[in-house]
N, CA, C, O and CB atoms as a CASP TS submission, in Angstrom:
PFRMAT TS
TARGET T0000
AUTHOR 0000-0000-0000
METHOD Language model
MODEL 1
PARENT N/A
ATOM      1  N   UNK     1       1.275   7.453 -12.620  1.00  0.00           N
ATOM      2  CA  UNK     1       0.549   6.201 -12.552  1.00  0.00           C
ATOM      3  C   UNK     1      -0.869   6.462 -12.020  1.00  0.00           C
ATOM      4  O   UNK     1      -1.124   7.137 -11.023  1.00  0.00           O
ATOM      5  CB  UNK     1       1.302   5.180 -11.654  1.00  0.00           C
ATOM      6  N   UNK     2      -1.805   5.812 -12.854  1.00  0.00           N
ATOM      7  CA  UNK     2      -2.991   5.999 -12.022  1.00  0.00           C
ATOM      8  C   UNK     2      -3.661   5.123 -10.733  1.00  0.00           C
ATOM      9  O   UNK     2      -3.053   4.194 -10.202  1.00  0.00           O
ATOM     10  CB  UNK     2      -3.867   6.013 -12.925  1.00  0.00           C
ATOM     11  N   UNK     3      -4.949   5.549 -10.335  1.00  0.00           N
ATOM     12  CA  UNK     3      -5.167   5.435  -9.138  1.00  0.00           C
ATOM     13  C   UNK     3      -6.364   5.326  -8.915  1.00  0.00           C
ATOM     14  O   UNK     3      -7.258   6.052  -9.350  1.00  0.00           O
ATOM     15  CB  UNK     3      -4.705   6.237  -8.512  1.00  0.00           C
ATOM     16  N   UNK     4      -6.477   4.249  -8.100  1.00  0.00           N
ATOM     17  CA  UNK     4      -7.991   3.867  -8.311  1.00  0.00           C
ATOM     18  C   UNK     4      -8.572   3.803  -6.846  1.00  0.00           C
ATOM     19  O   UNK     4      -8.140   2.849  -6.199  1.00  0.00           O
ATOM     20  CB  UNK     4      -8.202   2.320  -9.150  1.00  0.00           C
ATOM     21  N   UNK     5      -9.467   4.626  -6.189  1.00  0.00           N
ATOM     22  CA  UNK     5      -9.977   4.120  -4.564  1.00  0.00           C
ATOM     23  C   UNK     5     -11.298   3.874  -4.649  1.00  0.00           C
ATOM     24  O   UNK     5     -11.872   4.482  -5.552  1.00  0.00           O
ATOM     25  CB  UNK     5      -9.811   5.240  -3.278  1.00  0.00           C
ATOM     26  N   UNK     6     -11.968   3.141  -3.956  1.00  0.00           N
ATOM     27  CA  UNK     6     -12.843   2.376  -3.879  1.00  0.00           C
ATOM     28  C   UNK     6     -13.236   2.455  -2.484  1.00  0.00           C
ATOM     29  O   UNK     6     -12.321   2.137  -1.723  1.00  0.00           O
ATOM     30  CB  UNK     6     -12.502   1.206  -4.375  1.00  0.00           C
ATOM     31  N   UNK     7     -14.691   2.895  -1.731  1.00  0.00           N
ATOM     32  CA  UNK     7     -15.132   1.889  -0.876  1.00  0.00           C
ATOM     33  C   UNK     7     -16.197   1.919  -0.323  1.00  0.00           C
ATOM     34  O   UNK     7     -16.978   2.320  -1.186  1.00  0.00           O
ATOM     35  CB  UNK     7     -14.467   1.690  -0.056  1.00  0.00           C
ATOM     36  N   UNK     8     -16.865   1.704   0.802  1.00  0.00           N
ATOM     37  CA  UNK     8     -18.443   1.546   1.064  1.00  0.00           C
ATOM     38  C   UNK     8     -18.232   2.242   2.512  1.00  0.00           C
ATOM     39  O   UNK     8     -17.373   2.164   3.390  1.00  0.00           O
ATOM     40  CB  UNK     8     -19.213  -0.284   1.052  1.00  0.00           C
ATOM     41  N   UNK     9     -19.251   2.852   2.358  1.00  0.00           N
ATOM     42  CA  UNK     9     -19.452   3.449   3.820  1.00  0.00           C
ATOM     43  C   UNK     9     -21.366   3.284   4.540  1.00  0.00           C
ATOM     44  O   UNK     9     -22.334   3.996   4.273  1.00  0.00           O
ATOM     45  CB  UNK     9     -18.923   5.426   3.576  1.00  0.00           C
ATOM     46  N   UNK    10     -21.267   1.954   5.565  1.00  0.00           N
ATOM     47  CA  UNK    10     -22.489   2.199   6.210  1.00  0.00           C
ATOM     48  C   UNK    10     -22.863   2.733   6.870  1.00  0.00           C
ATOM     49  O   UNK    10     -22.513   2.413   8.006  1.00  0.00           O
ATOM     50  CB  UNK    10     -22.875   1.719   6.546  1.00  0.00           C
ATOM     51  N   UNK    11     -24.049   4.201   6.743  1.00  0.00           N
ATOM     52  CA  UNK    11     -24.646   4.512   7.541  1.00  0.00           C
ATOM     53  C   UNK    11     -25.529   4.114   8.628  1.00  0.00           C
ATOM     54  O   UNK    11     -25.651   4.664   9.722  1.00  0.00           O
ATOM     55  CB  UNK    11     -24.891   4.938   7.109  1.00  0.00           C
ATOM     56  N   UNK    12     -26.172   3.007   8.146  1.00  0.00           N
ATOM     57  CA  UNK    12     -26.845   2.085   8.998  1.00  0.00           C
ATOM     58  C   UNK    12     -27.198   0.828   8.228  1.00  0.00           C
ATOM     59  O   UNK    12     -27.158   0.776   6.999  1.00  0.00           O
ATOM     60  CB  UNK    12     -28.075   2.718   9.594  1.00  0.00           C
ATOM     61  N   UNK    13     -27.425   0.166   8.740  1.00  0.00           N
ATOM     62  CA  UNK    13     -27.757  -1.400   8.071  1.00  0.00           C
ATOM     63  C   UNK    13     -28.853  -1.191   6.999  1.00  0.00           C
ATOM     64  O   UNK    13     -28.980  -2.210   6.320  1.00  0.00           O
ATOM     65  CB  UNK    13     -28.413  -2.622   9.312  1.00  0.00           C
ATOM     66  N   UNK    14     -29.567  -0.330   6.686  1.00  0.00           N
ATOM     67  CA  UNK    14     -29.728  -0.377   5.355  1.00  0.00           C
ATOM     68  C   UNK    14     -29.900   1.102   4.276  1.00  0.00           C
ATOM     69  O   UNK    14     -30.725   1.373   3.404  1.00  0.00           O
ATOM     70  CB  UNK    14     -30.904  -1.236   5.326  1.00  0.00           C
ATOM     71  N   UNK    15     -28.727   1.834   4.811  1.00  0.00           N
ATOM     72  CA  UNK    15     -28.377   2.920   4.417  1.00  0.00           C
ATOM     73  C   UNK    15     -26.626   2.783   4.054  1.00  0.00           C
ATOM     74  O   UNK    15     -25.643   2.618   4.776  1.00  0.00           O
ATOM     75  CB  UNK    15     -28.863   3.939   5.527  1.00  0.00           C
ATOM     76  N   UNK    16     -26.776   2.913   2.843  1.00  0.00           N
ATOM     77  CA  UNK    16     -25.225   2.980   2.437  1.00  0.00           C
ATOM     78  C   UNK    16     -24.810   3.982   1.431  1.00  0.00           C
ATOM     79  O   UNK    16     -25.480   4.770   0.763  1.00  0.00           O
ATOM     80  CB  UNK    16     -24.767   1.663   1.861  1.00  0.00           C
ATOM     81  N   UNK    17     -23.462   3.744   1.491  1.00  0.00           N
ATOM     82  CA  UNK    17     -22.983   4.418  -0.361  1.00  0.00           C
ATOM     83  C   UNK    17     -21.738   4.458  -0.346  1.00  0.00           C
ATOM     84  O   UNK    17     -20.889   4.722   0.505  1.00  0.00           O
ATOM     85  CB  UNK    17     -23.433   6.127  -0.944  1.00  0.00           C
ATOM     86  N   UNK    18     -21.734   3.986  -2.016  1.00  0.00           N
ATOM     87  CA  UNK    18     -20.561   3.836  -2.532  1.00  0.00           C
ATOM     88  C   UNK    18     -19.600   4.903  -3.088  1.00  0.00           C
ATOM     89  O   UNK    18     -19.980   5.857  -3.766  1.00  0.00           O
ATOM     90  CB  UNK    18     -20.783   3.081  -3.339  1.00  0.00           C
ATOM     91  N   UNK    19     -18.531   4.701  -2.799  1.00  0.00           N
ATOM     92  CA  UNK    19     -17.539   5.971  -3.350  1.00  0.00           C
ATOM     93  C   UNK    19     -16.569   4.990  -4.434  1.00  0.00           C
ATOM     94  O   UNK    19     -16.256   3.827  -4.179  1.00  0.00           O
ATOM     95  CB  UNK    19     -16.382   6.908  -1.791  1.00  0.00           C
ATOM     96  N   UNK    20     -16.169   5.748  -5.710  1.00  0.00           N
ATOM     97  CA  UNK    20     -14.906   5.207  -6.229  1.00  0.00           C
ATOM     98  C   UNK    20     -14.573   6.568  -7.081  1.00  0.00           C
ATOM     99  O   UNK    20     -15.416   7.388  -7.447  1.00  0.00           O
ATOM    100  CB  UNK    20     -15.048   3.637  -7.171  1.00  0.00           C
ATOM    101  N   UNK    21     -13.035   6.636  -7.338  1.00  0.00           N
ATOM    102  CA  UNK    21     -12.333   7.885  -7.978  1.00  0.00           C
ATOM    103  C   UNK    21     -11.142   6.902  -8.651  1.00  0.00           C
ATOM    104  O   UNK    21     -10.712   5.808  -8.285  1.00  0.00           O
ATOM    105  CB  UNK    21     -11.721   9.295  -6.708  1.00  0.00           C
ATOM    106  N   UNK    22     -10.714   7.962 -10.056  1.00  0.00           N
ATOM    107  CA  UNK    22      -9.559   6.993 -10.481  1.00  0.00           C
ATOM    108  C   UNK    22      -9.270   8.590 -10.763  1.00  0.00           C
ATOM    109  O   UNK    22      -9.956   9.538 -11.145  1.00  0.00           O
ATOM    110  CB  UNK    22      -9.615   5.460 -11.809  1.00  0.00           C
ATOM    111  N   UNK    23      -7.816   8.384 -10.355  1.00  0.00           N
ATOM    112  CA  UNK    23      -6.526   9.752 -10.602  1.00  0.00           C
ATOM    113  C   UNK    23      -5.359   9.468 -11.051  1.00  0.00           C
ATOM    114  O   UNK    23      -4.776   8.391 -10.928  1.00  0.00           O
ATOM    115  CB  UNK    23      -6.027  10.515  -9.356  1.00  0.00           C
ATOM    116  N   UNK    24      -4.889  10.665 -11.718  1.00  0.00           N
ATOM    117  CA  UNK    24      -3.738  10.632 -11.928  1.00  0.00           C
ATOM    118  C   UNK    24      -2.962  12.027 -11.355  1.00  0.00           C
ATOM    119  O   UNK    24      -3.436  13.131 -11.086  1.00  0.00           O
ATOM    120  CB  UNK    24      -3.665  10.340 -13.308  1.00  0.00           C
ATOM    121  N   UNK    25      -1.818  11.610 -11.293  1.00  0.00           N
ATOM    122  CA  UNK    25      -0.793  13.000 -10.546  1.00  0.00           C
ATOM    123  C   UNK    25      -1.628  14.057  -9.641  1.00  0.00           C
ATOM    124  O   UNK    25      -1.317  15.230  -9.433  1.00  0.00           O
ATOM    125  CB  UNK    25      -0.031  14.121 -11.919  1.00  0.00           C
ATOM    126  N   UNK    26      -2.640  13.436  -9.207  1.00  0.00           N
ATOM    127  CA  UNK    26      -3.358  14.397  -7.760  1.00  0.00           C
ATOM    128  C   UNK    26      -4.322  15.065  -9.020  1.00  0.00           C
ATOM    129  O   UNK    26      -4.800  16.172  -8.773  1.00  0.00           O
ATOM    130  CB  UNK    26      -1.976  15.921  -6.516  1.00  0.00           C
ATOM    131  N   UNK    27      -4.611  14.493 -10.265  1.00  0.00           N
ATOM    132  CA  UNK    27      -6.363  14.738 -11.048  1.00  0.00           C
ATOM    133  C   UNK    27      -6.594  13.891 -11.134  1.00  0.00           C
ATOM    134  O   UNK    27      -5.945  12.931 -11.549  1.00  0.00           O
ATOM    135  CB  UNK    27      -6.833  15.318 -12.343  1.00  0.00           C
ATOM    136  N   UNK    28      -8.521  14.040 -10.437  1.00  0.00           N
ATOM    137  CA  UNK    28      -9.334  13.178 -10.413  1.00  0.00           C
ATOM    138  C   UNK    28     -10.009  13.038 -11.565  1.00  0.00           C
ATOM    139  O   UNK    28     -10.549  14.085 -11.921  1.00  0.00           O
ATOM    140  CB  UNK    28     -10.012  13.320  -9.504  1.00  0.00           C
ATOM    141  N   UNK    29     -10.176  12.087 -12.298  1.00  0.00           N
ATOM    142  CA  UNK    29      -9.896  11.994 -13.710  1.00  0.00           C
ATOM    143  C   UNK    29     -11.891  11.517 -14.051  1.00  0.00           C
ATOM    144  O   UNK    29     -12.745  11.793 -14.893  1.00  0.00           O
ATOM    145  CB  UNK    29      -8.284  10.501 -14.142  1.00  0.00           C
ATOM    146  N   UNK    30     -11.791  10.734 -12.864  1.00  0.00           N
ATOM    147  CA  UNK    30     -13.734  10.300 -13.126  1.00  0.00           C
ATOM    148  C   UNK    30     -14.152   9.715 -11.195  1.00  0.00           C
ATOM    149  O   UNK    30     -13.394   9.348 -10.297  1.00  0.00           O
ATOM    150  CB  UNK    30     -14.033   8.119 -14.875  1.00  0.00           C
ATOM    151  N   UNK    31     -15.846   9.899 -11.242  1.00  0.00           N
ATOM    152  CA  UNK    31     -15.599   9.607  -9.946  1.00  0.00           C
ATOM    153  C   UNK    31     -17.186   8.869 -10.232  1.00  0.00           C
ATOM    154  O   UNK    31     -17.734   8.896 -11.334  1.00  0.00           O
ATOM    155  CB  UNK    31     -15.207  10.998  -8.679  1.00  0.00           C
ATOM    156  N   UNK    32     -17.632   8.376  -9.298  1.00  0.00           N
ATOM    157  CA  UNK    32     -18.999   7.643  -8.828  1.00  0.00           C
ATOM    158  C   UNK    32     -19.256   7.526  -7.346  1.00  0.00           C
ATOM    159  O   UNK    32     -18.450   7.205  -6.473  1.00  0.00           O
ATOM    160  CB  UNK    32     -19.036   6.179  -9.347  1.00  0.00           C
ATOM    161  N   UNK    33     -20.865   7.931  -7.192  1.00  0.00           N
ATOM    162  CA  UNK    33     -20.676   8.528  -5.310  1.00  0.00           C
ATOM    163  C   UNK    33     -22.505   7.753  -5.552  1.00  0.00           C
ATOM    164  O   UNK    33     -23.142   8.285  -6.462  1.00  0.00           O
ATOM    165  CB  UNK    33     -20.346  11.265  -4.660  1.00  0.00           C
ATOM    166  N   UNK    34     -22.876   7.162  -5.155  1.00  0.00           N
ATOM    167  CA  UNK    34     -23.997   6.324  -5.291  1.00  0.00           C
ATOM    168  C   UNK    34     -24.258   5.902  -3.611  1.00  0.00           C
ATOM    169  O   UNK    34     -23.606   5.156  -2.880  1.00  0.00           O
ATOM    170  CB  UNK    34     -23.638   4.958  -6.425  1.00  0.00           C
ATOM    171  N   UNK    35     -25.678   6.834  -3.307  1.00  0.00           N
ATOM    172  CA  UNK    35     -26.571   6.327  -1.935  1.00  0.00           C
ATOM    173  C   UNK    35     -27.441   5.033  -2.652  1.00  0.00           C
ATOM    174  O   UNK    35     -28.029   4.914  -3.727  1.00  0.00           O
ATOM    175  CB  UNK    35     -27.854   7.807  -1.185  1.00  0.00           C
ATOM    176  N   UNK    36     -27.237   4.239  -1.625  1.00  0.00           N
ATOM    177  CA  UNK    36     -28.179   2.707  -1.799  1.00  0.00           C
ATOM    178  C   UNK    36     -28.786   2.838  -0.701  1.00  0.00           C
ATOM    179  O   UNK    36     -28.420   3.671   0.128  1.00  0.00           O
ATOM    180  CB  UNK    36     -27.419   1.102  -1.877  1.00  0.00           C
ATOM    181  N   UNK    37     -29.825   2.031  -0.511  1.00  0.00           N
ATOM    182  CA  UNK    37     -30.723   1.318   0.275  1.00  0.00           C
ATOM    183  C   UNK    37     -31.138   0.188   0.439  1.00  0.00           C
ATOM    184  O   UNK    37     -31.615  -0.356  -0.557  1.00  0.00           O
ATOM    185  CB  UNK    37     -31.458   1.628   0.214  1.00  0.00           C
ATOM    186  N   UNK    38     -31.115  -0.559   1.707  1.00  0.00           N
ATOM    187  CA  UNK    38     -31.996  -2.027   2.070  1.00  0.00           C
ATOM    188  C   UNK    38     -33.336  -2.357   1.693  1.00  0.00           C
ATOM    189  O   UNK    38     -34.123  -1.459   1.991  1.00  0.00           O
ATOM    190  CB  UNK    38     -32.163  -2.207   3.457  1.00  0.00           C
ATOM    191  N   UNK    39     -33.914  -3.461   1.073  1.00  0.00           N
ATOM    192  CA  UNK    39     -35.117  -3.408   0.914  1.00  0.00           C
ATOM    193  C   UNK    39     -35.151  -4.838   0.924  1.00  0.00           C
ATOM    194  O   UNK    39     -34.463  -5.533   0.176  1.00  0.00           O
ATOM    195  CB  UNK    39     -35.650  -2.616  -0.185  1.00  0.00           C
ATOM    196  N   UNK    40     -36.267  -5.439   2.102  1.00  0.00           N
ATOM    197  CA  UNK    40     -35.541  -6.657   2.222  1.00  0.00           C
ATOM    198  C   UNK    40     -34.602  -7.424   2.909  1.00  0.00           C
ATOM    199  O   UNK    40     -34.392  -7.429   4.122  1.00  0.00           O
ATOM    200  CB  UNK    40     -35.203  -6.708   1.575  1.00  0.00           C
ATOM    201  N   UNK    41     -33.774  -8.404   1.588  1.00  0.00           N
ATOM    202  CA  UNK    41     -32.121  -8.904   1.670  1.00  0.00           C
ATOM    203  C   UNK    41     -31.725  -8.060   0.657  1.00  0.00           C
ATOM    204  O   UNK    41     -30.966  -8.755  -0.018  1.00  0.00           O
ATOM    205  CB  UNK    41     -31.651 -10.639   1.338  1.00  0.00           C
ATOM    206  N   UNK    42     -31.788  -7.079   0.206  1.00  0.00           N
ATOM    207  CA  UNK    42     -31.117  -6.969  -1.597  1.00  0.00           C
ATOM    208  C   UNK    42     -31.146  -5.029  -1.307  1.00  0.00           C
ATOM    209  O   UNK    42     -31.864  -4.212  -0.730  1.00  0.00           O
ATOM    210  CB  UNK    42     -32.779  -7.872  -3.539  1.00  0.00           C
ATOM    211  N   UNK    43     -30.130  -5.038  -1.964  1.00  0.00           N
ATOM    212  CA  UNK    43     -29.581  -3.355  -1.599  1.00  0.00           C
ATOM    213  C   UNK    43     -29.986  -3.268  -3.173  1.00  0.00           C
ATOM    214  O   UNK    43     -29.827  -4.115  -4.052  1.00  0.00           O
ATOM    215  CB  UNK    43     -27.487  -2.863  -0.965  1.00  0.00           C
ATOM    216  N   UNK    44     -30.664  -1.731  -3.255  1.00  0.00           N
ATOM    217  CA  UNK    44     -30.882  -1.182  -4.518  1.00  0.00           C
ATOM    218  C   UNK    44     -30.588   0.648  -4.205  1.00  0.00           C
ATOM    219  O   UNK    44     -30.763   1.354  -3.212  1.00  0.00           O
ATOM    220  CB  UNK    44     -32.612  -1.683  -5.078  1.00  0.00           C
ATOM    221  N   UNK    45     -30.111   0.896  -5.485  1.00  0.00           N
ATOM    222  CA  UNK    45     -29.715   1.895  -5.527  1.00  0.00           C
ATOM    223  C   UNK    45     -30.663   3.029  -5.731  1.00  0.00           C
ATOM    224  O   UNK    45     -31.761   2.850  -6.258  1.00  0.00           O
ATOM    225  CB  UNK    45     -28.886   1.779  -6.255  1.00  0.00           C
ATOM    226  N   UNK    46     -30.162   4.438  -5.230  1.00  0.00           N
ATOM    227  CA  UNK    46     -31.201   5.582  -4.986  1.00  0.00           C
ATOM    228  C   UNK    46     -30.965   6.305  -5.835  1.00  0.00           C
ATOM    229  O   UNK    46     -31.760   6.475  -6.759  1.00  0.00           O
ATOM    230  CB  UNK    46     -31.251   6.322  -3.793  1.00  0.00           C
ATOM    231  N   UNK    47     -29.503   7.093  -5.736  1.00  0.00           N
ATOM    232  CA  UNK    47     -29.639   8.263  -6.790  1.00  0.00           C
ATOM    233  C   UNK    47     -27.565   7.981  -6.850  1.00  0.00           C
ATOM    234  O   UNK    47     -26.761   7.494  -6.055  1.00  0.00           O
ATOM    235  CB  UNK    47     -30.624  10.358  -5.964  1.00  0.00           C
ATOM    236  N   UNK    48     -27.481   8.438  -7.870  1.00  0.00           N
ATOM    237  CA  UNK    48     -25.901   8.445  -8.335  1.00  0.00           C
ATOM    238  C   UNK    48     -25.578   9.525  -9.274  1.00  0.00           C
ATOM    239  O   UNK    48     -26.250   9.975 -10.202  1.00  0.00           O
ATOM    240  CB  UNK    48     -25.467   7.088  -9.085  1.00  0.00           C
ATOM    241  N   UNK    49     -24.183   9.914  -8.763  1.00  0.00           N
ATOM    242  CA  UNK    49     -23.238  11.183  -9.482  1.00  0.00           C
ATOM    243  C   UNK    49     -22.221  10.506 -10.063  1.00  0.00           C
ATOM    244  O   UNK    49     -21.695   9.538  -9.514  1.00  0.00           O
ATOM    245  CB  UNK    49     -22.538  12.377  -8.451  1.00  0.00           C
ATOM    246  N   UNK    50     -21.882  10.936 -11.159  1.00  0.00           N
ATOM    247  CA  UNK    50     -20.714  10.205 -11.610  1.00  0.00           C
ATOM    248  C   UNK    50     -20.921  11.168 -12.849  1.00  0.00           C
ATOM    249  O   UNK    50     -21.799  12.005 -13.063  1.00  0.00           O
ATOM    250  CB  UNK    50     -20.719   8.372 -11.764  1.00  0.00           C
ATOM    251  N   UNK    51     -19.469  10.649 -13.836  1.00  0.00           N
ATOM    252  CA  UNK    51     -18.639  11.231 -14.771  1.00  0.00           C
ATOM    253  C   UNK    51     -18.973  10.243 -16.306  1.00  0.00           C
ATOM    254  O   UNK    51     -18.530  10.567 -17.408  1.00  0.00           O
ATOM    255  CB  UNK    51     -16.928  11.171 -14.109  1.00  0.00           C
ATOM    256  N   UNK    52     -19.541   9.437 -16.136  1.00  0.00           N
ATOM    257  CA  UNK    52     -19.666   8.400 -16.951  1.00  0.00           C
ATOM    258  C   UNK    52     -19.869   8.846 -18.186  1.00  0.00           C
ATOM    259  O   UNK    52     -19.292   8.092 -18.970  1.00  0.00           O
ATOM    260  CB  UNK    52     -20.585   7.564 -16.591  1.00  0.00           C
ATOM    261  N   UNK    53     -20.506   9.856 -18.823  1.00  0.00           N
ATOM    262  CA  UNK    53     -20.818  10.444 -20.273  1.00  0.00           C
ATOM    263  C   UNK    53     -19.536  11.550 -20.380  1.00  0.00           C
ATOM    264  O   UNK    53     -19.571  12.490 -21.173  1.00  0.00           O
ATOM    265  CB  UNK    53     -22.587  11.283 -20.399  1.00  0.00           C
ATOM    266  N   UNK    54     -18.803  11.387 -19.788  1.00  0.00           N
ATOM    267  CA  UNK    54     -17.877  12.612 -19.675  1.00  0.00           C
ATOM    268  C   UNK    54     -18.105  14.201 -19.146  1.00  0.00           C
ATOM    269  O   UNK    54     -17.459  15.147 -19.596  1.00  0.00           O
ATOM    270  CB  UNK    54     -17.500  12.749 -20.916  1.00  0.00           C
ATOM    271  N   UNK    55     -18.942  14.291 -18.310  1.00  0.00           N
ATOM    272  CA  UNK    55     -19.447  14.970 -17.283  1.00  0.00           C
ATOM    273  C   UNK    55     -20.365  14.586 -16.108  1.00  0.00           C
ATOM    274  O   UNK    55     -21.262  13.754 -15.974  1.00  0.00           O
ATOM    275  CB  UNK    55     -19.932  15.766 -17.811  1.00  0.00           C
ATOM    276  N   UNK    56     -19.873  15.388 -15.412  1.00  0.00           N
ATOM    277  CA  UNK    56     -20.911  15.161 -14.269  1.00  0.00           C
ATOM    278  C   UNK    56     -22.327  15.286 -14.322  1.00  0.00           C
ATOM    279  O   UNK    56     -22.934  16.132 -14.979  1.00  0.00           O
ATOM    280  CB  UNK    56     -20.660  15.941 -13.328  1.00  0.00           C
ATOM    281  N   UNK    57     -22.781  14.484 -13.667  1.00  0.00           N
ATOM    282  CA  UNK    57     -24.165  14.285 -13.840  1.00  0.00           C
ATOM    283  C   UNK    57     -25.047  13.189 -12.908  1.00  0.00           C
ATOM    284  O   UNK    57     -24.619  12.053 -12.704  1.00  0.00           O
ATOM    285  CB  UNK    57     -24.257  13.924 -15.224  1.00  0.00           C
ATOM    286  N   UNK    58     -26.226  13.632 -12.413  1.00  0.00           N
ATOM    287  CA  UNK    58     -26.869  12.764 -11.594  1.00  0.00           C
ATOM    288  C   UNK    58     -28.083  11.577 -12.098  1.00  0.00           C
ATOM    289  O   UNK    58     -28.782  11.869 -13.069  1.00  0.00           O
ATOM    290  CB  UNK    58     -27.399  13.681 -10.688  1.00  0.00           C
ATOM    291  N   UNK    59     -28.242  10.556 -11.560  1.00  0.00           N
ATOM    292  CA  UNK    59     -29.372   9.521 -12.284  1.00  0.00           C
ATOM    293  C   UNK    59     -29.869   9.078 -10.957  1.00  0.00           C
ATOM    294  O   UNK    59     -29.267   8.432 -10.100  1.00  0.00           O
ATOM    295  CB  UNK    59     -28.757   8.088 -13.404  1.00  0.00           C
ATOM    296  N   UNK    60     -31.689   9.778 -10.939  1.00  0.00           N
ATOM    297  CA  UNK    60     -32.574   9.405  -9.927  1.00  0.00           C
ATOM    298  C   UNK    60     -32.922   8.046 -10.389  1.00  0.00           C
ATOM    299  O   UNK    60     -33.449   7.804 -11.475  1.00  0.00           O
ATOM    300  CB  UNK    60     -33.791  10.371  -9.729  1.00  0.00           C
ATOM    301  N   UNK    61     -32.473   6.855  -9.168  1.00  0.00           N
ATOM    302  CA  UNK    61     -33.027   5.622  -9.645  1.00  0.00           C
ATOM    303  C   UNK    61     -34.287   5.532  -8.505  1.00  0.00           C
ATOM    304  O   UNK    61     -34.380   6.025  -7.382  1.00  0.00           O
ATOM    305  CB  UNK    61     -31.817   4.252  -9.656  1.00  0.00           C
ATOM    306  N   UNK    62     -35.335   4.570  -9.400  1.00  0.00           N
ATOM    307  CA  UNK    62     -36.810   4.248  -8.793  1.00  0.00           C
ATOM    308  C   UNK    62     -36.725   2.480  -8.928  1.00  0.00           C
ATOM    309  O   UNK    62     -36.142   1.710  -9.691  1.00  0.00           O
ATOM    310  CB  UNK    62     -38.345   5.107  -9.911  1.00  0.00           C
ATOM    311  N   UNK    63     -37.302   2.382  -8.187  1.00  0.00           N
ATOM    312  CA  UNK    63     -37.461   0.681  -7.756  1.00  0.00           C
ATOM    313  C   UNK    63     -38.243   0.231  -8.790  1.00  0.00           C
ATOM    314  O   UNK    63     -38.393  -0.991  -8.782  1.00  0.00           O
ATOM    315  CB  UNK    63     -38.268   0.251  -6.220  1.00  0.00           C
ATOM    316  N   UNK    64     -38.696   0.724  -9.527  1.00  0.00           N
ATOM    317  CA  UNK    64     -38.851  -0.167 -10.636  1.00  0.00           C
ATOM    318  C   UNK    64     -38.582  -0.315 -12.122  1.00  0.00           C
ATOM    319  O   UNK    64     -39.170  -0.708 -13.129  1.00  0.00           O
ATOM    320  CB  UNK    64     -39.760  -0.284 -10.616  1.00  0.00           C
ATOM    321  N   UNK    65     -36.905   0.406 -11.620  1.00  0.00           N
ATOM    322  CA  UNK    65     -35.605   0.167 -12.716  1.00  0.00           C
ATOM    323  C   UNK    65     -35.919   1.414 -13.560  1.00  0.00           C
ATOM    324  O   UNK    65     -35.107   1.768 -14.415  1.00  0.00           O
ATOM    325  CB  UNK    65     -35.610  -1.483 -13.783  1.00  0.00           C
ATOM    326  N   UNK    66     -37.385   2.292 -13.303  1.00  0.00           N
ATOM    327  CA  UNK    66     -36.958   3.557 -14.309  1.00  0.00           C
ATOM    328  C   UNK    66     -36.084   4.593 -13.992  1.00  0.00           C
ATOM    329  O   UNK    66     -36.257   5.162 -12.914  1.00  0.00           O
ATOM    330  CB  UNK    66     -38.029   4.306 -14.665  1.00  0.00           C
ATOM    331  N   UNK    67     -35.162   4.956 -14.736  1.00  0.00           N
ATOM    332  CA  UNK    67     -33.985   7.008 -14.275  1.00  0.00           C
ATOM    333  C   UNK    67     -35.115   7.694 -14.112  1.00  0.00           C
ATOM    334  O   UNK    67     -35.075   8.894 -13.839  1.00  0.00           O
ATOM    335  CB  UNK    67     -32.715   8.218 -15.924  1.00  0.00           C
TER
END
């Protein structure tokens, strides 16, 4: 059965990041690990790893929505 964990870890009030993994039988099948930041009220994201094209791979995000 698979398996899905999820969750947020604050470093400081406007330092965060998100973790999520989905597995099966102890393989981690895809994952997403994303540092955010406060700016403001509104958290925007910095840079993210994840599996999403079917490999790993990183996407530098810039505040004004360009990779």
């Amino acid at each position: 059965m698979a398996r899905k964990v999820r969750y947020v870890y604050e470093f400081s009030q406007i330092d965060r990041y998100r973790y999520m993994h989905h597995s099966d039988k102890g393989k981690v099948l895809s994952f997403v690990v994303q540092y955010e930041t406060k700016i403001g009220d509104k958290w925007h994201p910095v840079v993210r790893y994840d599996t999403t094209h079917g490999f790993v791979h990183r996407d530098l995000l810039q505040i004004d929505k360009k990779q």
